[in-house]
N, C-alpha and C positions, 0 to 999 in steps of 0.2 A: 512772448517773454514774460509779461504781466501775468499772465497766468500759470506759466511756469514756476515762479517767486511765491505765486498766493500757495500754488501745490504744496512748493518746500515748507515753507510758512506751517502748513496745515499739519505735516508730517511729522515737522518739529513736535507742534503742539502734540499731536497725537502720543509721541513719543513720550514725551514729557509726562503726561497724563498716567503713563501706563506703566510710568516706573514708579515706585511704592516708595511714598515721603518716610525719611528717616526721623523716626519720632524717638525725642530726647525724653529719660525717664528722671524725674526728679533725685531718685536713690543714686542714678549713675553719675550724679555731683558731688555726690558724698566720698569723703577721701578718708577714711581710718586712719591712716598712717602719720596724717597733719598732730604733731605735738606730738610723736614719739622719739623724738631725738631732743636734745635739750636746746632749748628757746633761743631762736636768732633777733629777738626783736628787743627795741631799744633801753626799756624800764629793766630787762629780764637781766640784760646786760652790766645796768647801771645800780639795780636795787637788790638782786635775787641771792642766795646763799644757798650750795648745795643742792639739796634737792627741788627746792624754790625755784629750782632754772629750767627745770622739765616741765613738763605738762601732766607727764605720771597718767598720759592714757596710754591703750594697748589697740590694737587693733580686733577687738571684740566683732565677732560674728550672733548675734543676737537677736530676740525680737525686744521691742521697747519694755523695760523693765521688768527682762527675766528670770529668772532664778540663777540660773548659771548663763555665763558667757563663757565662748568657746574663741580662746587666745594660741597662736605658737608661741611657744617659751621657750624664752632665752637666756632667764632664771629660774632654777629650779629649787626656789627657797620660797620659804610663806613669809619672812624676813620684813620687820615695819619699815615703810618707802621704799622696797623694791618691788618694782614693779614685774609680771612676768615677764614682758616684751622691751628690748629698748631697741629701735632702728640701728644704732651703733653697731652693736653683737653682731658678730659673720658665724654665732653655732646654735642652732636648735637644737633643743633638748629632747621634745616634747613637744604636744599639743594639749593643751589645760584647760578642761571643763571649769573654769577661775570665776572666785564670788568677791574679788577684790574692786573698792572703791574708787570708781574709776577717776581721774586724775588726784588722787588723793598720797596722802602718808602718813597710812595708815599698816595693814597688812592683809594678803589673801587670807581666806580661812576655809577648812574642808574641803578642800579642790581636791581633784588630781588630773594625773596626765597620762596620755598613751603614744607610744613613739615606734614607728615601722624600721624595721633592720635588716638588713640583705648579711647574706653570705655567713659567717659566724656570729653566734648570739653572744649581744652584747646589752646586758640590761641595766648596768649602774648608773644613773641620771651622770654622773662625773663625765664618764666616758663613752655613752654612748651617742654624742653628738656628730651632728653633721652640720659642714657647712654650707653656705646658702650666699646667693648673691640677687639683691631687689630687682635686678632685671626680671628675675622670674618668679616673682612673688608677684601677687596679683589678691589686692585687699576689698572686701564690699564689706557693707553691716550684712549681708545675704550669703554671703561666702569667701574662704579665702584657699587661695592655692599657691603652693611654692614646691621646686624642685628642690630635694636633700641630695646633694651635688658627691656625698662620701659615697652615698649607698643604693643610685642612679632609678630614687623612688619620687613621683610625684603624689603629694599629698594636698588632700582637699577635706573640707569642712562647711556644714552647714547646720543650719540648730531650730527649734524651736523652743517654746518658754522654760521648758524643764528639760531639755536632752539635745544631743544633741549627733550628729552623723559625719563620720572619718572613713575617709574612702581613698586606700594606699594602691598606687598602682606602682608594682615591682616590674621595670622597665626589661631588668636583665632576664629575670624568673631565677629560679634555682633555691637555696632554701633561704626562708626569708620566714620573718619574724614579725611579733608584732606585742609590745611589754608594756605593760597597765600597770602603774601604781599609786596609791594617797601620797599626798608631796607633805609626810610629816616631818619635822626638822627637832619632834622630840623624841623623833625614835619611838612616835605610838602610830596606833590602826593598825588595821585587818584586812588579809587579800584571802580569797578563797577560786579555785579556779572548777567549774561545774562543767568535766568537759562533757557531759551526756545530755546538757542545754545549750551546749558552744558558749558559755557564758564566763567573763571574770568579774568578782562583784568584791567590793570593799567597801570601808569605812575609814574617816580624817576626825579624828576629834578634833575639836574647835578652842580655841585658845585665845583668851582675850589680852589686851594691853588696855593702857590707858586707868581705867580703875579695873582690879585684876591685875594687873603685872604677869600675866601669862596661867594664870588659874582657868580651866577647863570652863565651859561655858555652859558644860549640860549637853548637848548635843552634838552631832556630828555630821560630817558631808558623806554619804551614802551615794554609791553609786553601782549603777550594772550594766558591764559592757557585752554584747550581745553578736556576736560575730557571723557574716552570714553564709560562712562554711566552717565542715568540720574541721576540728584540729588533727593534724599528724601528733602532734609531739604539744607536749605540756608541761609547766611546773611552775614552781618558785623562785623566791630569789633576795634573798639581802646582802645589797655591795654588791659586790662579784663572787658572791657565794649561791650556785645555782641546783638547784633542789630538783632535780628532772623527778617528774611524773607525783609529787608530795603535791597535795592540791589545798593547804591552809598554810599562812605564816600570820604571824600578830606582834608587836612590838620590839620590833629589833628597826633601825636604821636603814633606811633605805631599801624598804621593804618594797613587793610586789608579786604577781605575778605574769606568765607569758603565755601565747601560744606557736607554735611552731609550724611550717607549714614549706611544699614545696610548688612552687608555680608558675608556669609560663610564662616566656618573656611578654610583658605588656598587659599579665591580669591584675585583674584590681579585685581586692579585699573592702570590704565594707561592715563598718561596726557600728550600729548604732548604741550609745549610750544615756541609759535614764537616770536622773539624778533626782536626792529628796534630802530634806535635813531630818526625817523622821525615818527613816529604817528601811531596809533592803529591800522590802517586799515593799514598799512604798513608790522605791524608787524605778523596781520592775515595771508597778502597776502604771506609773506617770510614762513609761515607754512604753508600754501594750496602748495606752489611751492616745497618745500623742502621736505614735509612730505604725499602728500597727498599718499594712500593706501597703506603706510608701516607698518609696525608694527614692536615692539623691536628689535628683531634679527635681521629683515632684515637691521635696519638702523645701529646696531650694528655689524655686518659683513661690511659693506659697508664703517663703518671707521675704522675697521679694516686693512681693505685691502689700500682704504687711505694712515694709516700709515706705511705699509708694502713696500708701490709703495715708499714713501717717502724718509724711512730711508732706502730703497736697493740702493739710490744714492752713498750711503759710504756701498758697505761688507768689513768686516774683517772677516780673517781666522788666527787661530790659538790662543792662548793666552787660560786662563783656564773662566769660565763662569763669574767670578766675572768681569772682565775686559769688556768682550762685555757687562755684566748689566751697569758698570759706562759708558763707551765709546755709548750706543743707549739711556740711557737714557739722558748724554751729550746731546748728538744729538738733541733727541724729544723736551730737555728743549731750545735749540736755537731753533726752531721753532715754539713758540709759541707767539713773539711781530715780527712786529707791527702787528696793530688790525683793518681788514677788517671794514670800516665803511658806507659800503655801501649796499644800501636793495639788493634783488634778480633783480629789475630792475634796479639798478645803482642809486637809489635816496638817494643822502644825505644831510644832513644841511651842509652850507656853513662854513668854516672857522672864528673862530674869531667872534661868535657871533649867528652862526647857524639859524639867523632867515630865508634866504634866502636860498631854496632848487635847489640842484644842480644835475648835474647824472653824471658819470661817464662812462657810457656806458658802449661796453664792457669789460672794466679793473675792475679792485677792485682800489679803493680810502683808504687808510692806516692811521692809528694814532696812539698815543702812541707809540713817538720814543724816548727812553730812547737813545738817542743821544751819550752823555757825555762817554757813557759806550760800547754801542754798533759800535762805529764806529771803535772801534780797532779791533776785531776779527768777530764778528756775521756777518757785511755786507760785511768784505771781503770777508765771508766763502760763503755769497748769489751769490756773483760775482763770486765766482768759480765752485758750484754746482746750482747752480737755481737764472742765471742772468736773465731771464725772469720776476719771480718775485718780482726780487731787483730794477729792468727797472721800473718798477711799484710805488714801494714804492719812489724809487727814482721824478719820476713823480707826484707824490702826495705831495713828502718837496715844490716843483718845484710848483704845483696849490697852497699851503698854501698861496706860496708869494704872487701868481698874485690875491689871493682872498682878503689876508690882507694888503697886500703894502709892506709886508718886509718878507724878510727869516725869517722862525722860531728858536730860539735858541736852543729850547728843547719842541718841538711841545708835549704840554698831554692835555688830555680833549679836542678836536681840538680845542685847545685856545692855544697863546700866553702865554710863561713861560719864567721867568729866573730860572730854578731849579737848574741848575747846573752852570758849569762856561766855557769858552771856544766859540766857534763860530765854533762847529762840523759839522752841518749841511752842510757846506761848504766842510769839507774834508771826510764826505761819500760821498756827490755828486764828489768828484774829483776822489776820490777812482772810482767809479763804469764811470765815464769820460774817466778820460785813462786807464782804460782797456776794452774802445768799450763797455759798458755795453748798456750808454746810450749815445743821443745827448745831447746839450745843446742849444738854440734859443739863437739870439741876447739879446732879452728881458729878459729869465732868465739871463743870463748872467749879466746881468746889473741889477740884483738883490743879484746878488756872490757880486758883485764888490759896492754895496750900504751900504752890513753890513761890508763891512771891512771899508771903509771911509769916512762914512756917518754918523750922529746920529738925530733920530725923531729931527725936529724944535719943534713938540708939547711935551711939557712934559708929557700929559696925553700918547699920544702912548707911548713915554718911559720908563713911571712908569709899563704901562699895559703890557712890555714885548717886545717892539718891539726893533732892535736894539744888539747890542756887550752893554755890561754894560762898562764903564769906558774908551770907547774910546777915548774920547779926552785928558783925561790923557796922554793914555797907544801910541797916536800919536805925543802929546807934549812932551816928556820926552824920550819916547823909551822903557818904562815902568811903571806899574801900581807903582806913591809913595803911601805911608802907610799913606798920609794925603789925598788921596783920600779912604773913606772909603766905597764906591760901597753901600749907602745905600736902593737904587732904583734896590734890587736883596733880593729874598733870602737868597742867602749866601752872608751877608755883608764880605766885607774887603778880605783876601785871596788874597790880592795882586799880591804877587810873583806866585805864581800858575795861577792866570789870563796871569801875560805874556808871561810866558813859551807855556802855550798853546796857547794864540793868536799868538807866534811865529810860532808854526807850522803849525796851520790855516793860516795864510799869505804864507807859503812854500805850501802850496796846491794846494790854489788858484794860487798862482805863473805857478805850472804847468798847470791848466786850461788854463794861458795867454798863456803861450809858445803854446800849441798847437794848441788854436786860433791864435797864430803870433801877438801876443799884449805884442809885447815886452817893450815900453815902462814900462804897469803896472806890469809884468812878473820880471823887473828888480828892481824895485819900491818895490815890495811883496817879494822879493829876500832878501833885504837889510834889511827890518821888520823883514824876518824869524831870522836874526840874533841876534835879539832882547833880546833872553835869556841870552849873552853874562850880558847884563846890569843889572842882579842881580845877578851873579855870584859874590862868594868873592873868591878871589887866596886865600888869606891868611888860610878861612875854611876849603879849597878843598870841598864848600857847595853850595846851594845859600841860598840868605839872602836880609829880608825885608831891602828895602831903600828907604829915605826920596826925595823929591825935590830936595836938594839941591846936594845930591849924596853921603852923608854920609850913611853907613848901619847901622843900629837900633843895640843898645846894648841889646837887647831885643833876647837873640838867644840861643836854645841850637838843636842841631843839631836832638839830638836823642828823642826829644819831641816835643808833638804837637804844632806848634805856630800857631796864627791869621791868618798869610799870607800867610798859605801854607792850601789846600784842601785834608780834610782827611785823613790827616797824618804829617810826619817830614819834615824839610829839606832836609834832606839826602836822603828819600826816593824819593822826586820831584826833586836833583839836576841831577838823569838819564834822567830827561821827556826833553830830546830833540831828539826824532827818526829821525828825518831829518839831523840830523848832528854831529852826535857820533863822526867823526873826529874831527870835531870843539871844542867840552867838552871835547875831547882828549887832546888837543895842553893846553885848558886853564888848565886841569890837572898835565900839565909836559910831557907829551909823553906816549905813550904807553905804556910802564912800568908801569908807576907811574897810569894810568889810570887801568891798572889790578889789581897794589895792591889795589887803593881803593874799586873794584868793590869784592877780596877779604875779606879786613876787613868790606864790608857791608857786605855778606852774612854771613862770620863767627862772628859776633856780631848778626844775629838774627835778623837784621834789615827787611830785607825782608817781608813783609809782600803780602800773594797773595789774602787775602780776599778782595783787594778794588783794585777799576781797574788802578789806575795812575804808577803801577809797572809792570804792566803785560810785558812790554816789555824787562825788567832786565835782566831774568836770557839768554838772547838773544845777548846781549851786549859783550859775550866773544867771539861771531864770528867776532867782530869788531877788535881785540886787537890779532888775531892772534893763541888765545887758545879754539878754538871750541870745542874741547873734555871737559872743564869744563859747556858749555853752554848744550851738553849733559848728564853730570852728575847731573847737579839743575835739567833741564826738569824730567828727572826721576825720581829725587827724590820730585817734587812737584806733578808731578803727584800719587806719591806713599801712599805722608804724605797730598796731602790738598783735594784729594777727594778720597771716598772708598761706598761701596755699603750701606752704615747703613745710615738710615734716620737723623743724623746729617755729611750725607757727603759732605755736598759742606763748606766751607771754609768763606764764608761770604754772602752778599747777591747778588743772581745770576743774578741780574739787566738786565733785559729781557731777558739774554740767554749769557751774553757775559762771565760770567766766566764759564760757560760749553762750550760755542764757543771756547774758549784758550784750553779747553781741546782736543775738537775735534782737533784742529790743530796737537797742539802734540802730540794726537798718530797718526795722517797721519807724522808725521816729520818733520813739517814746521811752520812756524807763519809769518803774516803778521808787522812787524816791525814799517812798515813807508806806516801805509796807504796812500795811492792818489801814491806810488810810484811802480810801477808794479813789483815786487817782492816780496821774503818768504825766509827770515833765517832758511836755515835748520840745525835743533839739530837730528834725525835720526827718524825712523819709530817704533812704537811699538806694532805691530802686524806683521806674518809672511808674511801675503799678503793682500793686498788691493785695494780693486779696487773701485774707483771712477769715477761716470759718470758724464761726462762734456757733453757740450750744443751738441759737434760733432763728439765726441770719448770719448773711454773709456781709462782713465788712471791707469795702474797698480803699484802699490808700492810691490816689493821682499825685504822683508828682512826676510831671512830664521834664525829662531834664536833669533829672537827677542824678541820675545814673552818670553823668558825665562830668561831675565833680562840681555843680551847680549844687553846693552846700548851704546856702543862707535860704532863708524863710523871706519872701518878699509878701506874702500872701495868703490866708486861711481859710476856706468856706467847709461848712461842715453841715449834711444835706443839703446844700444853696444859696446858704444863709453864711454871710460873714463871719468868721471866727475871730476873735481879737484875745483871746486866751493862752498864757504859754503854757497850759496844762489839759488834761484832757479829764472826764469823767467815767469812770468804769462803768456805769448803767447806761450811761450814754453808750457807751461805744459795742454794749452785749446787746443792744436794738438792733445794731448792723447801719447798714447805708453806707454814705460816700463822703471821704476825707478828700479836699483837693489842696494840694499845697503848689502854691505859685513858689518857684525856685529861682533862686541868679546868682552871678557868682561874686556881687557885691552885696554885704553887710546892709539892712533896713532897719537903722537904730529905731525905727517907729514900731516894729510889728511887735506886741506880747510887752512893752515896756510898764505901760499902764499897773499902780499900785492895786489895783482892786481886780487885774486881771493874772494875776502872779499865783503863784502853789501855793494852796493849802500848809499854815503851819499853828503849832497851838498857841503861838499869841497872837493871833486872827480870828474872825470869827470863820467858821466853817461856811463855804457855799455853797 
């Protein structure tokens, strides 16, 4: 019988041995879908307005930061804050090669769409929809497929950086369709249909907002869709006015054109499409180079693996599936702005007007920097895992200047913008500066040093977006008054929020001079950064709009929105000074009094994490001595403002940077005070992690954590005891080993220590 047992035993194992472990692929945690329906989680609920309560992503099919993303659309408008995709919608329109900024609100620009049709041709975006149910929608960054349930076709999508491949299979057969057109909503572009190449190729002129109010941008979305059978039947088409076998139409409404065709029940059609913002033959060329002799699979493996190589930069182990689906979807959604604008050979339209073609060689050339948002976490997370690429993009704010004469504010559409408020660009380049990412030239340099104290002589440059809005106020006074109302911006007025963050854009720059040894302006920018002081009220413990003459506005309630403050309260903007927590300290009453108030914000609700000017708050209790509270909010905002359900992100993910804040915190850390080479650590939320940096791998241990063991009991960093609540950027691009002892009680002793606390500028630097 013993022997019988060890047999089975043996058989088992054999067995076991010989069936093939099911190996989980990091991309297959990634959910697209997460934040396309509007925001189920608590702040989105309690603070958000409008379009504020989406996440305004789409379920993009893409390789990280490419030219075009390949979206189903379920709006068929370039329309500012609509997005092409909302989960809600039961009609697809379309499938849209879309260069719209992802979680943003903003507007697509140059896209278009192609959409399969059975039985009678039906080409007007209005009506030629079909309906669709998520059962059979099936989303990756690698590919997406969904049944069109009117017209019994299954369609599928996969892309590479410039193009991308639509593969319709017509279930029924018989005649069936297939309608290409620029998604212009000014009734401009061009369709041409080439049937003696199988080819329909067009052009989107590009239309800016924000500075521009809708004036042409200089270039346009070029593309050519490339079909891999002949056509029967062909033509045009604007509306429901159908031009059989006429093979050009241009500036009429709802333009396009189609191909006709009749086919088997269950064959599938395949289109590959190449896209360029420089011209037809461009955009051919970027699909002969990109595409030529692949077919679906292979280009669908191929970005797969892509994004596999990508998001292996960050593994986590441990924690249950729901977490690594938010924590890689996180991830995938910061890597999808800025937007590769350069062809396969390096050729793009110039800055600021696009009429003059330029190349880039071999680098990628980048747009669509959602600035305002992204400079707090997304680029510092580029500088820590993929400074090479950030080297780049950085390089590209840096050509804007030398193309248009001035730093960009909020480079979109490669044009000149005021969208947002602040003078960012400045403290990503400083950010990615000192910490060795990149150089800076004399010449750039003295384009940093132009937007902080300079303004256009021409008013037309300055209406057009060139330039700090409100500088000569915000240099005469020491801050924006409330009779300067910033009409020459999109966002008029907003005062008080303008100078808090010109202050710390001055503290950025400040560090660029030191390190160039430009102490002079170094000391100069110093003195600026202190500038938030000047609308501070004691009396509020707030800040508060103020006039010229230096009286503050009786116009004030702390815990509503006012004029002078940018999307949102007073109360929520009186934190926005990262550069010098100490400093809001003192005007607070001291450390004390600065904790109770960072208490009664959080327990009044104030907090809001759907919009990015707070992101740094719940960070602020490592300043004050109580770091185990700053790991209590991290967790619990990670817990309540995103979750794996398609209304999980919290507000809108403004190219990546409120899934960027996520990624930090479950590594442990956040960048604070960008341009300053450190990360507030709140603790690890996965048991281990490993992150590849440019020359080592850096490991995070926190055994435990994963199981809602949130407090910091404990730090060793290589072996050696850590007693720091902040961490060092050169330290940690060494590599080695982070161990964090975790429990699920509060260790008032660990990180309390005054001289073991975050870097700020009334401290000395460590």
């Amino acid at each position: 019988m013993k022997t019988i047992n060890l047999l089975i035993v043996f058989l088992l194992l054999l067995e076991s041995c010989s069936q093939k472990t099911e190996i989980i692929l990091l991309v297959d945690y990634v959910n697209p879908l997460i934040g396309t329906a509007p925001a189920t989680t608590l702040s989105a609920l309690s603070h958000g307005e409008g379009s504020e309560n989406n996440a305004q992503v789409v379920p993009f099919v893409t390789t990280p930061f490419a030219m075009t993303n390949w979206t189903p659309q379920t709006r068929a408008t370039e329309t500012k804050c609509i997005a092409p995709y909302y989960y809600n919608d039961s009609i697809i329109n379309g499938f849209r090669g879309s260069h719209w900024l992802s979680g943003s609100c903003v507007q697509d620009y140059g896209s278009m769409s192609i959409m399969p049709v059975s039985g009678d041709l039906i080409c007007s975006t209005q009506k030629r929809g079909s309906g669709f149910v998520h059962e059979t929608e099936t989303s990756t960054p690698y590919s997406y497929k969904v049944h069109l349930n009117d017209y019994n076709i299954v369609a599928e999508m996969t892309a590479t950086k410039r193009c991308g491949i639509l593969r319709f299979t017509f279930e029924d057969g018989g005649p069936s369709h297939i309608v290409v057109n620029p998604n212009s909503d000014e009734g401009q572009g061009f369709t041409m249909v080439l049937n003696d190449r199988n080819e329909i190729v067009g052009h989107n002129p590009v239309h800016r907002i924000y500075q521009g109010w809708g004036e042409e941008a200089g270039f346009s979305g070029y593309f050519v869709a490339r079909f891999n059978r002949e056509f029967e039947n062909y033509g045009v088409f604007h509306k429901d006015n159908i031009l059989e076998l006429d093979t050009a139409i241009q500036n009429l409404q709802e333009l396009g054109g189609y191909a006709s065709f009749t086919t088997a029940s269950g064959e599938s059609i395949e289109v590959q499409i190449g896209t360029s913002f420089t011209s037809i033959e461009q955009a051919r060329k970027n699909l002969d180079t990109e595409l030529t002799n692949k077919d679906f699979e292979q280009v669908e493996s191929e970005l797969k693996s892509t994004w596999e190589t990508v998001l292996n930069r960050v593994k986590v182990e441990g924690g249950n599936e729901t977490e690594k689906v938010k924590f890689y979807t996180a991830l995938y959604h910061s890597f999808l702005q800025p937007r590769t604008f350069n062809d396969s050979d390096g050729t793009y339209p110039g800055f600021a007007g696009g009429r003059k073609l330029l190349n880039s060689g071999s680098k990628n050339y980048y747009v669509d920097f959602s600035i305002w948002d992204t400079y707090r976490a997304s680029h510092p997370l580029f500088n820590l895992i993929m400074p090479e690429e950030n080297a780049n993009m950085m390089s590209s704010l840096l050509d804007k200047a030398k193309n248009g004469g001035w730093l960009p504010i909020f480079p979109c559409w490669n044009s000149y913008t005021s969208a947002m408020i602040g003078d960012h660009a400045i403290t990503t380049i400083a950010d990615a500066y000192i910490k060795n990412t990149i150089d800076i030239s004399d010449e750039e340099y003295a384009f940093l040093l132009q937007n902080a104290f300079e303004t256009p002589d021409n008013f037309e440059d300055y209406k057009n977006g060139k330039g700090r809005r409100a500088l000569n106020s915000y240099l005469k006074y020491g801050y924006v008054p409330l009779e300067d109302e910033v009409k020459e911006s999109f966002h008029k007025n907003e005062q008080v929020s303008r100078t808090l963050e010109y202050a710390f854009d001055d503290f950025a720059l400040s560090r660029i001079a030191l390190k160039r040894n430009d102490t002079q302006n170094a000391q100069l920018l110093l003195q600026r950064a202190m500038n938030y002081k000047n609308v501070y009220s004691k009396a509020d413990t707030c800040v508060r709009g103020r006039f010229a003459d230096g009286t503050f506005t009786a116009d004030f309630n702390k815990f509503n929105r006012m004029s002078y403050i940018t999307e949102g309260t007073p109360w929520q903007y009186t934190w926005y000074v990262p550069h010098d927590i100490y400093g809001l300290m003192v005007l607070m009453g001291g450390e004390q009094n600065f904790a109770e108030q960072l208490d009664r914000f959080h327990e009044g609700g104030q907090y809001w994490h759907g919009n990015e000017p707070g992101h740094q708050i719940p960070f602020l209790y490592n300043y004050c001595g109580q770091p185990w509270k700053t790991q209590e909010l991290v967790s619990k905002i990670m817990q309540n403002e995103y979750d794996a359900s398609v209304g999980g992100l919290s507000g809108n993910d403004d190219a990546g940077q409120m899934s960027a804040w996520y990624v930090f915190a479950a590594l442990g850390f956040y960048p604070v005070s960008p341009s300053m080479p450190e990360y507030v650590i709140s603790g690890p939320h996965f048991d281990r992690i490993t992150v590849q940096l440019r020359d080592a791998d850096l490991i995070i241990d926190a055994p435990g954590a994963s199981a809602g063991n949130k407090y910091i009991q404990s730090v060793k960093f290589n072996g050696e005891t850590y007693s720091k609540n902040y961490l060092n950027h050169f330290d940690l691009m060494k590599g080695g080993k982070l161990e964090f002892e975790m429990g699920s009680s509060s260790n008032k002793n660990w990180g309390t220590a005054q001289k073991n606390r975050p870097y700020s500028l009334s401290l000395e630097q460590d």
